[in-house]
C-alpha positions as CSV (number, residue, x, y, z in Angstrom):
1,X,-36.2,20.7,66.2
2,X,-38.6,22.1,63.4
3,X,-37.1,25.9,63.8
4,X,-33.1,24.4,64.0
5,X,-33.9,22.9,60.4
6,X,-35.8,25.8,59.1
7,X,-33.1,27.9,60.3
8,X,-30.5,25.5,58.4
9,X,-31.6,25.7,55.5
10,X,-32.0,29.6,55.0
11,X,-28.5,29.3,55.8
12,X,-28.3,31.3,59.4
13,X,-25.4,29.0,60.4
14,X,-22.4,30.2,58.4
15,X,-21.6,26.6,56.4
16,X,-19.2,24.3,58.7
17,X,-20.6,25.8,61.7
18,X,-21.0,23.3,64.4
19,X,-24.0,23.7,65.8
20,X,-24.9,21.4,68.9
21,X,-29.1,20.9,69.5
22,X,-29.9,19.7,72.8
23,X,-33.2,17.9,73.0
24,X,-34.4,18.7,76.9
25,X,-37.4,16.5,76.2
26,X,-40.4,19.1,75.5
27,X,-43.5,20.1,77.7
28,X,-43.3,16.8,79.6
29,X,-39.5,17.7,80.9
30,X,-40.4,20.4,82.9
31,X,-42.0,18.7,85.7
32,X,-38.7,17.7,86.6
33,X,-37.7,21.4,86.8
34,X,-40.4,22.7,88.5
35,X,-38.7,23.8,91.7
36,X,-37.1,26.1,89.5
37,X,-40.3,28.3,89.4
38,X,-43.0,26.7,91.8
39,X,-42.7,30.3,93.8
40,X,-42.9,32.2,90.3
């Protein structure tokens, strides 16, 4: 979330960009994606 703002406001988004941020739930939300990579 931290580095969308940061990028905001030193304007990387032209201005009326929509910009959708989706939130996946951090560190914790990976367990439920661990079959993704439990051979890796």
């Amino acid at each position: 979330m931290q580095g969308l703002i940061d990028l905001t406001k030193k304007g990387f988004f032209p201005e009326g960009s929509k910009v959708l941020y989706a939130h996946l739930g951090g560190a914790p939300a990976l367990n439920g994606y661990s079959y993704h990579y439990k051979d890796g």
